[in-house]
C-alpha positions in Angstrom: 42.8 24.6 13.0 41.5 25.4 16.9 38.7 23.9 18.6 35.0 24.3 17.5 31.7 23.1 17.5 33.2 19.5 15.1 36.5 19.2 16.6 38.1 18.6 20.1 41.9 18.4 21.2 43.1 16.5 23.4 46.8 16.1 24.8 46.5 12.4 26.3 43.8 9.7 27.3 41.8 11.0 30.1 38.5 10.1 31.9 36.8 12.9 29.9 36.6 11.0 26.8 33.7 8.7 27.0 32.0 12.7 27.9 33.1 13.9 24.8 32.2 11.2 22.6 28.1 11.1 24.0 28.1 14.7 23.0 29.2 14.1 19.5 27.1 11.5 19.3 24.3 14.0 20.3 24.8 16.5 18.0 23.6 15.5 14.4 27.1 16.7 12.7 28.8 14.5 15.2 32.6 15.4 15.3 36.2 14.3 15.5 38.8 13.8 18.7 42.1 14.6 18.6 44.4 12.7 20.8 47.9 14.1 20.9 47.6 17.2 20.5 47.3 20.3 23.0 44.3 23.0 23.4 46.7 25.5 21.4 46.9 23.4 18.8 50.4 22.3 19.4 51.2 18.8 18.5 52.6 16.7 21.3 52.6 13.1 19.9 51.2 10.2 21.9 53.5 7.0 23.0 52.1 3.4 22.6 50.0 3.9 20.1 48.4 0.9 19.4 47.5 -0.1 22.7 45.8 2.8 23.1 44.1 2.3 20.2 42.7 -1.1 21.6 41.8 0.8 25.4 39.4 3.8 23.8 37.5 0.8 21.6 37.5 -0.9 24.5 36.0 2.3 26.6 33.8 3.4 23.8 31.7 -0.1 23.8 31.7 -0.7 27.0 30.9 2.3 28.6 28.5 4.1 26.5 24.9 3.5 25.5 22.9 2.7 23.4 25.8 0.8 21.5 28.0 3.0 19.2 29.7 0.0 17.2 29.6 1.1 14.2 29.5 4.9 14.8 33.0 5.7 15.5 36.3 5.0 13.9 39.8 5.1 15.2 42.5 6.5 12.6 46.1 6.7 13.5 48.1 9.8 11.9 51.7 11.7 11.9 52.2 15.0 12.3 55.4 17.1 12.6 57.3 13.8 13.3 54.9 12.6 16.4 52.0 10.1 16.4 48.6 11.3 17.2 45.0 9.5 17.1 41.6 10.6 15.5 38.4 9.2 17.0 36.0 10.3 14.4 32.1 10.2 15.8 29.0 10.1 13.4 25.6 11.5 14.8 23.6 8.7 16.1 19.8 7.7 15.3 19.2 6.8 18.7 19.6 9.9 20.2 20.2 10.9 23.6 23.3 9.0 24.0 24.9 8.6 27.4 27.4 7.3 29.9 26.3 3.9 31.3 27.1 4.7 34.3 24.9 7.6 35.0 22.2 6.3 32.9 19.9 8.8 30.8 20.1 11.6 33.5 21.6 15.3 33.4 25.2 13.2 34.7 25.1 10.5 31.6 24.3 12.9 29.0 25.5 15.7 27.3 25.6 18.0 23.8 28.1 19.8 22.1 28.1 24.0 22.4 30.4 25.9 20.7 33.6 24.4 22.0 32.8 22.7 24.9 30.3 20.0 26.0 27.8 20.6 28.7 25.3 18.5 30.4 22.1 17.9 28.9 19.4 19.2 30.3 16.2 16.7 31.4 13.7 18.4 29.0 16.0 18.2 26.2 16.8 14.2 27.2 13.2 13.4 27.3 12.6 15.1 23.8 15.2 13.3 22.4 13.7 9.9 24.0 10.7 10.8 22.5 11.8 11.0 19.4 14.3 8.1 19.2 13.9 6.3 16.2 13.5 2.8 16.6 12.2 1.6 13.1 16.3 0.6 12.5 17.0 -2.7 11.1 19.3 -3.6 14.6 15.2 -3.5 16.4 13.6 -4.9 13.8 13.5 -9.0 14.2 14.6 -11.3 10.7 12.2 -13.0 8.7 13.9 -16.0 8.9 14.6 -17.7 12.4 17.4 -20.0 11.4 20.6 -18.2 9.5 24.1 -19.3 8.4 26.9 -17.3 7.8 30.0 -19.4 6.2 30.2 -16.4 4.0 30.3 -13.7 6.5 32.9 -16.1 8.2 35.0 -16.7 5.6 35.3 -12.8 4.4 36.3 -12.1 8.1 39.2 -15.2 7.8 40.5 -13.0 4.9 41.4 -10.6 7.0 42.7 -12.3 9.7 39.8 -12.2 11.7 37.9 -14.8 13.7 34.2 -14.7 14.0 33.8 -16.5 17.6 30.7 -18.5 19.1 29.2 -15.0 20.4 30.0 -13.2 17.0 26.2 -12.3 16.9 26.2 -10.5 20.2 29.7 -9.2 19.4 28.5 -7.6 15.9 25.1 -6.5 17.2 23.2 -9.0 14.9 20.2 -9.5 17.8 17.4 -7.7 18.7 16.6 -6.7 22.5 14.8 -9.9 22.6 17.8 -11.5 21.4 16.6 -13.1 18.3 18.3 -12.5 15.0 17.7 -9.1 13.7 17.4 -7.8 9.8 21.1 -7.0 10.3 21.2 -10.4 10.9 19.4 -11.8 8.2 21.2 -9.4 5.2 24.7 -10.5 5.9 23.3 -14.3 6.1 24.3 -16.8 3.6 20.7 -16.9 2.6 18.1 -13.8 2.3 15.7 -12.7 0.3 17.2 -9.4 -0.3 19.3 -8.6 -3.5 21.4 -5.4 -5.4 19.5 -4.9 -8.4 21.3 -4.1 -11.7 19.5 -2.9 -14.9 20.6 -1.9 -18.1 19.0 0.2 -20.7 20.1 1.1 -24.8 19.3 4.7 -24.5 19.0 7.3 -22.1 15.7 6.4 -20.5 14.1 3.2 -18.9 12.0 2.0 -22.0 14.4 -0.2 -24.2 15.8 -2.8 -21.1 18.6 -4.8 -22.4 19.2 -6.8 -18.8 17.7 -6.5 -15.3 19.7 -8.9 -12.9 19.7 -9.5 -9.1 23.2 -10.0 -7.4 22.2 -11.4 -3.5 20.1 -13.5 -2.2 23.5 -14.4 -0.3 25.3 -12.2 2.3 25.3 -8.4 1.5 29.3 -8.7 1.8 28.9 -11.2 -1.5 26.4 -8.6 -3.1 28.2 -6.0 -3.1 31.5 -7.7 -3.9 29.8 -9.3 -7.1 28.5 -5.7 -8.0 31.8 -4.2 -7.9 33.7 -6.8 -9.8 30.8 -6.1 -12.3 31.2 -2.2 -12.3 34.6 -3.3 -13.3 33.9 -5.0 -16.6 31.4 -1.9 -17.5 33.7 0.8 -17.0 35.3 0.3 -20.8 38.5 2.2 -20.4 39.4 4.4 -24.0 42.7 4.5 -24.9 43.6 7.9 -26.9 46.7 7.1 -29.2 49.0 10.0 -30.4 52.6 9.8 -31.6 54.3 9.9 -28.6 51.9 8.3 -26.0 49.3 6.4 -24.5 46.8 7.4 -22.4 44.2 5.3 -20.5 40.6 7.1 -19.4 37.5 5.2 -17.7 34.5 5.5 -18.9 33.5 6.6 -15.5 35.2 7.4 -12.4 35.8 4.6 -10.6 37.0 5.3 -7.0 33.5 7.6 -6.9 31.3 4.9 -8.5 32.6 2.4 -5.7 32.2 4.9 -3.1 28.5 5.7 -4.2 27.7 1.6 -4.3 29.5 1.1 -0.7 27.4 4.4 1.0 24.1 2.9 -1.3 24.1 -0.4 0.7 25.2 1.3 4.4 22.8 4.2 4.1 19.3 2.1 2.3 16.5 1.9 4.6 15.8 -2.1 4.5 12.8 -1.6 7.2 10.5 -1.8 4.3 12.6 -4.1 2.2 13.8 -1.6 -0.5 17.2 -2.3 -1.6 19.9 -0.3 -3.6 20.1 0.0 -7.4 22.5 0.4 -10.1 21.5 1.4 -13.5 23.3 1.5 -16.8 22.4 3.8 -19.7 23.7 4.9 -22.5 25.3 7.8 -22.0 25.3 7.7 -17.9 25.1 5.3 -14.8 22.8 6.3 -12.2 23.5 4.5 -8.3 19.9 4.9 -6.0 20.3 4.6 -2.1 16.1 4.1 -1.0 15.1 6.2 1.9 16.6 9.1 1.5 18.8 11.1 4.2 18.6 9.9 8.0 16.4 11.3 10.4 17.3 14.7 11.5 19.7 15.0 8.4 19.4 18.1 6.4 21.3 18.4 2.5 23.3 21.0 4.4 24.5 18.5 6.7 24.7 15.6 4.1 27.2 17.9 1.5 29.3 19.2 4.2 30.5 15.9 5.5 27.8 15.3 8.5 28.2 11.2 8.9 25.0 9.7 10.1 24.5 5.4 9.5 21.5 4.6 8.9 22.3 1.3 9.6 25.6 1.0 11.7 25.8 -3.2 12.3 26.4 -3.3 8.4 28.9 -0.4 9.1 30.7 -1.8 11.4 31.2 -5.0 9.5 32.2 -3.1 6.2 35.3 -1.7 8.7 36.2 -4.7 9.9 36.4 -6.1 6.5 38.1 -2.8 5.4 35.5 -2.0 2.6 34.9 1.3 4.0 37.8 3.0 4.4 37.1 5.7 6.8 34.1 6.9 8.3 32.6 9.6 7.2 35.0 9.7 3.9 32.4 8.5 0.8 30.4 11.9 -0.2 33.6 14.2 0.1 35.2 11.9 -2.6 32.4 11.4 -4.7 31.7 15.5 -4.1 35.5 16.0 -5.4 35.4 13.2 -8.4 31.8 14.5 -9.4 30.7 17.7 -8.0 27.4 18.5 -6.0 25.3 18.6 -9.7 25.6 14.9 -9.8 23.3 14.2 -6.5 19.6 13.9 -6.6 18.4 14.2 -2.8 14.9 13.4 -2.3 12.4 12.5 0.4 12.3 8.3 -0.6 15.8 8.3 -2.0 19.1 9.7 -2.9 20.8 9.3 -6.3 24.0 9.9 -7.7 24.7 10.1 -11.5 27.9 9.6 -13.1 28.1 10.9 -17.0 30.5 9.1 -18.7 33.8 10.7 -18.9 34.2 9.7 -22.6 31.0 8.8 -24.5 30.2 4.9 -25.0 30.3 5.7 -28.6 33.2 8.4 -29.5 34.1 9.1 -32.9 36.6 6.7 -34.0 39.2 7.6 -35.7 42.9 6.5 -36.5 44.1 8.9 -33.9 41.6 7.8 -31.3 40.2 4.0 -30.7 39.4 2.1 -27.8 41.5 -0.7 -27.2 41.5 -3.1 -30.3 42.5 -7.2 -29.2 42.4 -10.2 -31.2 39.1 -11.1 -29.7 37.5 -8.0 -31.4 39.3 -8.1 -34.4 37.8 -11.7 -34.8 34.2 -10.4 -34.1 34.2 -7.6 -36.4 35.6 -9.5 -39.2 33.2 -11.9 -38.8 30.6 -9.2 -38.6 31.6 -8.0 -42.5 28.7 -10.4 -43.0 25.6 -10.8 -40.9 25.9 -13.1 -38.0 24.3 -14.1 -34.9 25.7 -13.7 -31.1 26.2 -17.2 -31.2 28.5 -17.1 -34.3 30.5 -14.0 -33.4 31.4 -15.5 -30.0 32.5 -18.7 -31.9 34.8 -16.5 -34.0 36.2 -15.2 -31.0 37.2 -18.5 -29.5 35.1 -17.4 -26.1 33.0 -20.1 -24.3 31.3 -17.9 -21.6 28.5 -16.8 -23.5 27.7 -14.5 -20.3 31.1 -13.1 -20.7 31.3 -12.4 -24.3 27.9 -10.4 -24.1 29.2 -7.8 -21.5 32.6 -7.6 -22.5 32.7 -7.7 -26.3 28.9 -7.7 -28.2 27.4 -5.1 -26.1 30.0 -2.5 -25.8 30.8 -3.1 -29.5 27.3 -2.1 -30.0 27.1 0.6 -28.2 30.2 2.2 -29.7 28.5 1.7 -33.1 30.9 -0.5 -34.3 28.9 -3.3 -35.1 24.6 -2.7 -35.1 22.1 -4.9 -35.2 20.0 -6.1 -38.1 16.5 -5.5 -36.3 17.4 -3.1 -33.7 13.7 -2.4 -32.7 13.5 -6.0 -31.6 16.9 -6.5 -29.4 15.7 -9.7 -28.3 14.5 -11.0 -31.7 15.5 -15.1 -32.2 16.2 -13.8 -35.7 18.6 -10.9 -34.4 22.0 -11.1 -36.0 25.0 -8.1 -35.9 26.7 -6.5 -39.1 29.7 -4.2 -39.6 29.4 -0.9 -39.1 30.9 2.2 -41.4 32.9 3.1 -37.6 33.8 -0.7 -37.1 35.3 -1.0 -41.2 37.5 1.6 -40.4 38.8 0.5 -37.3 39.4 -2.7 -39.3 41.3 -0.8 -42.0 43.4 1.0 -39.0 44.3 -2.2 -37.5 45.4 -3.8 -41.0 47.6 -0.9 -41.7 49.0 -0.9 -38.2 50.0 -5.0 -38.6 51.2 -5.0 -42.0 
């Protein structure tokens, strides 16, 4: 791999880097910085790694403007033997970039040609200026004046990380008139923002089953509580054949938490829209509001173009190690998923997983989800008509909450059990029977125990 329009070498640390990082941050594909490594491509290995590590952060927000916290990320890799570093660079919204110490003239900024990076001309720096967005939620001042943030404090003391008396300054949480910005306000114990959750019984949005809220807390809690909830969903099938076991989610899971992580860094919040997860019966569908960043084209989204829309929650997701690399989401959900499962539009971008195996296969006694006591006891108790409340009570499970996600509703949707007015899911009168499917799971299970 030489040097192109993406990619730089570099053999050691020199002045020239802070150069070479403003004209990444210039060009709307940004690009990546190898340290280590000669013009020819040979690899020459770097000593002291980690302190230099700490030295190009250091140089990076110090010494280049408008802040790129969030925007870069420093990744520490072997080749042949030797230790090298990455400094990958996203495009930036606030476009032209340049050195501090030359300010926003032909000497502070510069763009990426080909190879190499030149100085940027005065035209092209006043276009640029012109342009510069400034609608982003780091500019944009919080609702709400006074904000705590024991949460954010106590995520960042998981990781061995201290959140210090200028921790707002330090993560960018102000506006230019240094009051707290909507940054601020969605990682703050209290907001009025939330990840919405819906679920549906079919394939469209008429029949809603649930429609929850998980926030109005920090984001960091959100999106934590949304996770542990894609968890429960994805119902994992078990195919059973004489020789083995094997174990299949419902939907891919690695891709499904990517989607949800790149939905809550890339939403546009300047108009208080917020990220969605749906659940239907045959799919889930994750919606990021806003659509791609300024200056982003689907050609520059699908081949791996990085571009925050919102790079104070990006740089907190990295310090807390929920985004793993920088620019890394889309190429995993791209590989788990393919390009036919995005739906890029002008208000917002969606991704649909279909589910690997269908919520309600065709059971048989070679293939059955997983059968435990708990649904044993629920569709036994099923063989007659009972109510929710009854079925839980055979199951011995006191979270009613619980027992409805993990146990009634998936049993339903795999046809095992159905309900006895199922135009009216929500009827006071509803109760649940045993299903053709569910007696023959029952008659598998019996034969299997005696």
């Amino acid at each position: 791999m030489s040097e192109s329009n993406r990619i730089e070498y570099k053999r050691e640390l020199t002045d020239s880097l802070e150069r070479e990082v403003v004209a990444f941050l210039n060009y709307h594909d940004g690009g990546i910085i190898y340290l280590g490594i000669a013009d020819d491509g040979a690899v020459v290995g770097l000593d002291a790694v980690d302190d230099l590590q700490l030295k190009i952060k250091d140089r990076l927000k110090n010494n280049i403007k408008p802040s790129m916290m969030g925007l870069f990320d420093i990744v520490r890799e072997e080749r042949n033997g030797k230790e090298i570093l990455k400094v990958i660079v996203a495009g930036g919204l606030e476009k032209p970039y340049f050195l501090k110490k030359y300010g926003m003239t032909e000497k502070g900024c510069f763009l990426r040609i080909g190879s190499a990076t030149e100085p940027m001309p005065n035209d092209m720096i006043e276009s640029l200026f012109g342009r510069r967005v400034r609608n982003t939620i780091g500019n944009m001042p919080s609702p709400r004046k006074e904000l705590t943030f024991v949460q954010l404090k106590i995520y960042y003391e998981e990781r061995g990380l201290a959140l210090n008396n200028r921790f707002m300054q330090n993560l960018e949480l102000l506006t230019p008139d240094n009051a707290p910005n909507i940054a601020a306000y969605l990682l703050a114990d209290e907001n009025g923002a939330s990840l919405q959750v819906a679920k549906y019984a079919g394939t469209d949005r008429v029949d809603l089953i649930e429609n929850r809220d998980y926030g109005r807390c920090s984001l960091v809690k959100a999106l934590t509580s949304v996770l542990d909830r894609v968890d429960v969903e994805n119902t994992i099938f078990t195919k059973i054949t004489s020789k083995f076991r094997k174990e299949r989610e419902l939907f891919h899971s690695v891709a499904m938490r990517e989607a949800l992580i790149n939905a809550v860094v890339h939403n546009d919040y300047s108009y208080g829209a917020t990220p969605k997860l749906e659940f239907f019966s045959d799919r889930a569908e994750v919606t990021s509001m806003g659509g791609l960043p300024y200056g982003v084209t689907e050609t520059d989204f699908f081949s791996g173009c990085s571009v925050p829309r919102n790079k104070e929650i990006m740089r907190v997701f990295r310090d807390l190690e929920i985004v793993e690399q920088l620019g890394s989401g889309v190429p995993r959900i791209l590989k788990a998923c393919g390009r036919d499962a995005f739906e890029v539009r002008d208000s917002f971008i969606r991704i649909v997983f279909r589910w690997q195996d269908h919520r309600t296969p065709q059971v048989t006694p070679q293939v059955t989800p997983q059968v435990t006591p708990q649904v044993v006891a629920v569709l036994r108790s099923a063989e007659r008509a009972a109510s929710a409340g009854e079925l839980q009570q055979s199951a011995g499970l006191k979270d009613r909450v619980h027992f409805l996600k993990a146990y009634l509703e998936p049993l339903v949707q795999m046809e095992w059990i159905e309900r006895t007015i199922p135009d009216k899911p929500r009827s006071s009168k509803q109760k649940y029977r045993l299903t053709e499917k569910g007696r023959l799971v029952l008659a598998t299970h019996n034969r299997e125990d005696a």
